[in-house]
N, C-alpha and C positions, 0 to 999 in steps of 0.2 A: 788640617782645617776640617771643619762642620760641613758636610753636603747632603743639602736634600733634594731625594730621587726620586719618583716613585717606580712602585712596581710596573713596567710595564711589555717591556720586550726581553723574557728571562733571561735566553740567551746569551744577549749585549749584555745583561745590565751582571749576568755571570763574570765576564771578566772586569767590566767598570769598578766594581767591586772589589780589584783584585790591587786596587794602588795603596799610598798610605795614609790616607786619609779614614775619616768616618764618614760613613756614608748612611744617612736615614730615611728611613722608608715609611712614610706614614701608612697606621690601619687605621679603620674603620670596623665596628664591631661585626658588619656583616660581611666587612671584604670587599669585593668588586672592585671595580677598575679604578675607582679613587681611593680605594684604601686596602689595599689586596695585601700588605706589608710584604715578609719573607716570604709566606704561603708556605712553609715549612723547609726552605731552601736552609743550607748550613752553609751560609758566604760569611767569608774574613770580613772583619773591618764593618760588618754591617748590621744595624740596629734597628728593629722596628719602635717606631714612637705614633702612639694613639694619636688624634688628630686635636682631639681636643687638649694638648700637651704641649702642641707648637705654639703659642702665642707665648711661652714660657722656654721656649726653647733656643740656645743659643745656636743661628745659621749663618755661615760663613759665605755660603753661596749656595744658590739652585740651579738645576738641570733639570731644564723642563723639556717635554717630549712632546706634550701634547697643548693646543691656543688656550684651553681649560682650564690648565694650571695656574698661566696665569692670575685667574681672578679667585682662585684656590686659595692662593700663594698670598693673594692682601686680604681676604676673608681671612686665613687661618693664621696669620702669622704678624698680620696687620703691616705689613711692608710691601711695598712695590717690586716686582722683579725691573731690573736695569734702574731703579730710581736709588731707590734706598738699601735695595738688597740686590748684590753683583748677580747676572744670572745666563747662563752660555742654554740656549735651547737647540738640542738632537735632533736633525731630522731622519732619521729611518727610512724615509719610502722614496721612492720614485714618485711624482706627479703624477694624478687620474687621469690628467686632460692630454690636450694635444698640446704641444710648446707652444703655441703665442698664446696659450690659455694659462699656462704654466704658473701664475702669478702666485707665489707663496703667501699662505694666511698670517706671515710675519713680516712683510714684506716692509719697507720704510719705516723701520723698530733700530735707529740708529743708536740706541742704549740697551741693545741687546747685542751680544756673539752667538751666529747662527753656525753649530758644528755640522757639516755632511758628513756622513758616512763611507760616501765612495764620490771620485773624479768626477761620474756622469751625471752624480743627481747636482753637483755644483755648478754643472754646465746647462742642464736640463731645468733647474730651478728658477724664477725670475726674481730675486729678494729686494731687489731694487737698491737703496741707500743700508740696507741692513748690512753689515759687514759679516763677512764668511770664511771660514777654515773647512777644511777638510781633516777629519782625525781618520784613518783606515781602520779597518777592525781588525781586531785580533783575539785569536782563539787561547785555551789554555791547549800545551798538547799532550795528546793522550798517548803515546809513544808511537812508533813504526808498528804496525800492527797486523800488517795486509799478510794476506796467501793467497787470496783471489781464487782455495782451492772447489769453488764454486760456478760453472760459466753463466752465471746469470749478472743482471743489471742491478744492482741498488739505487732506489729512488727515495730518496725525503720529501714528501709535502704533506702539510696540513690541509684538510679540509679542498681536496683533488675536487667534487664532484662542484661546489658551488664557486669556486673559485673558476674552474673550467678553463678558457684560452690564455687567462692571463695566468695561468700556470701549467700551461701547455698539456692539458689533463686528452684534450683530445688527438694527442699527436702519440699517444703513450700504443693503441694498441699496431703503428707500425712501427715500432721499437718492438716490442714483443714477437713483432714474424721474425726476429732474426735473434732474438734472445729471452728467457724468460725475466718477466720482471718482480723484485720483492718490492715491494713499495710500502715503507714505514710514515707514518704522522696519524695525526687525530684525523678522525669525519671521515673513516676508510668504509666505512658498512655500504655494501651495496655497490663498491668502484667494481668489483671484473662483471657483474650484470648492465652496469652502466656503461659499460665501452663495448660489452659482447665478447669479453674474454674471460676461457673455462681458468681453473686453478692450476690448469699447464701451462698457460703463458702466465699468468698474474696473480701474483700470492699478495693479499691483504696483511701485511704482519703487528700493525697494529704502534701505540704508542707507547714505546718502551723510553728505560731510563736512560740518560747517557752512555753511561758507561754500558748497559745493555746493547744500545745501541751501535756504540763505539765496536763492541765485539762483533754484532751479527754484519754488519756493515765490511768490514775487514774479511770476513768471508767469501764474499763476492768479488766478482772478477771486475766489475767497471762501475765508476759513482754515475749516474747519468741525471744531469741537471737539464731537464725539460722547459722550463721557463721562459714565456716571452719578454715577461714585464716586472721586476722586481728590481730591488736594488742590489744586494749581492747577498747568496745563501750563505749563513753560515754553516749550515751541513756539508755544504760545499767545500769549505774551507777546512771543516774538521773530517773530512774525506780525505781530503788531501794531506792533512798531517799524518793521517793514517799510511800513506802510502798509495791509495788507490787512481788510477786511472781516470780521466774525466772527461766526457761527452757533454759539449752542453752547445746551446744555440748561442749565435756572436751576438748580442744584441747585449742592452745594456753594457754593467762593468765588468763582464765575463771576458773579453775580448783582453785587457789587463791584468787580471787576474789569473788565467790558464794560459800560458804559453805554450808556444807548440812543443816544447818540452813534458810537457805534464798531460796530456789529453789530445781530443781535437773539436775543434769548434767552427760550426759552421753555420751558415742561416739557409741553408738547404739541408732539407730534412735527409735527404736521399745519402749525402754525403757523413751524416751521422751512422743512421742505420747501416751503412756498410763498414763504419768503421766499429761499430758494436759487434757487427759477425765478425770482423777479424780481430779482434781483440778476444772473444771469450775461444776462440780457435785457437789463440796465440798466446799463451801465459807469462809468454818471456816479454815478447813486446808489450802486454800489459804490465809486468814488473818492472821494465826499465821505464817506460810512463809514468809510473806510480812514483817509481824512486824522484824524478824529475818534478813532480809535483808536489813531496814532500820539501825537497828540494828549496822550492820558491815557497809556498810557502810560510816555510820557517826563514827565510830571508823578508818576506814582505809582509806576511801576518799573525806574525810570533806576539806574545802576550808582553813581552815586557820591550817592545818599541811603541806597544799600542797604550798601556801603563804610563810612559814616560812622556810620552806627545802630549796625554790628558793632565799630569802632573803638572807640564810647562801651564796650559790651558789656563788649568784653574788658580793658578800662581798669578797669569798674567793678568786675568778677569780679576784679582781681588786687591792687586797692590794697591 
C-alpha cells in the first residue's frame, strides 16, 4: 500500500520505513518541518513527493505525528484523515503536563487509531473515546560491537543545555566525579562551561553519523541514560544492541525496557553513580551487562517484530 509520512522524528521514521510498503514523504521547496521530504536520507521503500503533487496522488493511508497534519492532509490531498482517508496517528512523546492535565490534543477522534510508542505514554496519555495500540520501537541492529576498551560513560542528547531537567543535563556533572563523560548529540557548544566541567570529566563530541556514532559509542565502557522525562531513547536501545551496559533513572519506560540483566536503574541518583564507578573499574561485569542487554533487546526491539506489528496496523486500518 501508498503511505504518507512526513519527515519528522528520523530516527523512528528510519526503521518505519523499513516494511513493505511505499512510503511518501512530502517536500516542500524550502524543506522545514512540513516538507523536509528524505533530507538526503537513502531509506528503502521511500519516496519524496512535492506537495503540490498529492492532490494527484494515489494514498492508501496516512500517519500523522503531528494535530497539523491533519488540516495538511484535507488542504493537500483534499481528503479527510479517519473520514475518507484511513489514517493511524504516532504519538512519540510523553505528556508536558501533570496527569490529570494529560488530556491528548486527539482525544474523542473516535475515527482515528492512536499508535503509542511505549506501555507508559498509553497509561500516562488521556485520549478519551479515541482508540489506542501500542507499537514498541524497534531499532535496525548494527551488530555486537562493544569493547567498552574505554572507562568512560557515553551519553546521547540533543540540545543538553536548553532542554536542562527534563533531560537530566543537571545531574550529568555527579556522574562525572566518578566517571568521565563523552556526551554526543546536537546544541553541545558551551555544555562543560555550563555545568563547570574541564575536558577531563566532559568531552563534547559533537553530532556524528550513525554508523559514526554506532563505533565511537561501542568504545565506551557504559551507555548512561540521564533522562527524567521522555518517552524511550532510541540511542538507548541502539546502545544496547551494541552490547553496552546501561545506567539510566527508573522513571518512565526505562524500568521495561532495562532489566536488571542489562544495566541498573534507579531513581536515586547516589545508586547510579556508584554503580558507574564500579562498572568502568569492572570490564567484565560490564561485558556480561552489555551481553544481557543485547540480549533483551533483540528479543523486544528487534526491527522485524516492530515491521510486522505496523504491517498488521496498517492492514487493519485500511480493510
Amino acid at each position: 500500500m501508498r503511505v504518507l509520512i512526513w519527515h519528522v522524528h528520523g530516527g523512528w521514521l528510519n526503521s518505519f520505513v523499513r516494511g513493505k510498503h511505499d512510503y511518501l514523504i512530502p517536500r516542500l521547496p524550502v524543506g522545514g518541518e512540513w516538507g523536509l521530504g528524505l533530507a538526503g536520507r537513502d531509506w528503502p521503500n521511500a519516496t519524496e513527493v512535492p506537495v503540490q503533487e498529492l492532490i494527484n496522488t494515489e494514498v492508501d493511508v496516512v500517519v500523522l505525528q503531528r494535530a497539523e497534519e491533519i488540516e495538511l492532509v484535507s488542504r493537500w490531498l483534499g481528503r479527510t484523515p479517519g473520514k475518507d482517508l484511513p489514517a493511524i496517528y504516532v504519538e512519540h512523546n510523553t505528556p508536558p503536563m501533570a496527569v490529570r492535565e494529560a488530556r491528548h490534543p486527539l482525544a474523542d477522534h473516535p475515527e482515528l487509531l492512536l499508535a503509542h510508542v511505549t506501555h507508559f505514554n498509553d497509561l500516562i496519555w488521556d485520549c478519551g473515546t479515541t482508540p489506542t495500540v501500542v507499537i514498541e520501537h524497534g531499532v535496525p541492529d548494527p551488530g555486537h560491537r562493544y569493547t567498552g576498551e574505554l572507562p568512560h560513560a557515553g551519553v546521547v542528547v540533543n540540545e543538553p543545555i536548553r532542554r536542562g531537567r527534563v533531560a537530566g543535563t543537571d545531574l550529568l556533572p555527579r556522574f562525572a566525579a566518578a566517571a568521565p563523560l563523552d556526551v554526543f548529540g546536537m546544541g553541545l557548544d558551551g555544555l562543560g562551561e555550563h555545568l563547570g566541567l574541564g575536558p577531563d570529566r566532559l568531552t563534547a563530541c559533537g553530532d556524528l553519523a550513525t554508523a559514526d556514532l554506532h563505533a565511537q559509542l561501542a568504545l565506551r565502557r557504559v551507555y548512561l541514560h540521564p533522562y527524567r522525562w521522555t518517552s524511550l531513547g532510541l540511542a538507548m536501545l541502539e546502545a544496547m544492541h551494541l552490547g553496552m551496559p546501561v545506567l539510566a533513572l527508573a522513571v518512565t519506560e526505562a524500568p521495561r525496557a532495562v532489566p536488571p540483566t542489562a544495566g541498573v536503574l534507579s531513581t536515586r541518583v547516589e545508586d547510579l553513580v556508584a554503580a558507574l564507578r564500579a562498572l568502568t573499574a569492572d570490564p567484565a561485569m560490564a561485558r556480561e551487562l552489555g551481553a544481557g542487554a543485547r540480549e533483551h533487546v533483540l528479543a523486544h526491539h528487534g526491527l522485524t517484530a516492530f515491521v510486522d506489528h505496523w504491517d498488521h496496523i496498517l492492514t487493519e486500518v485500511t480493510r
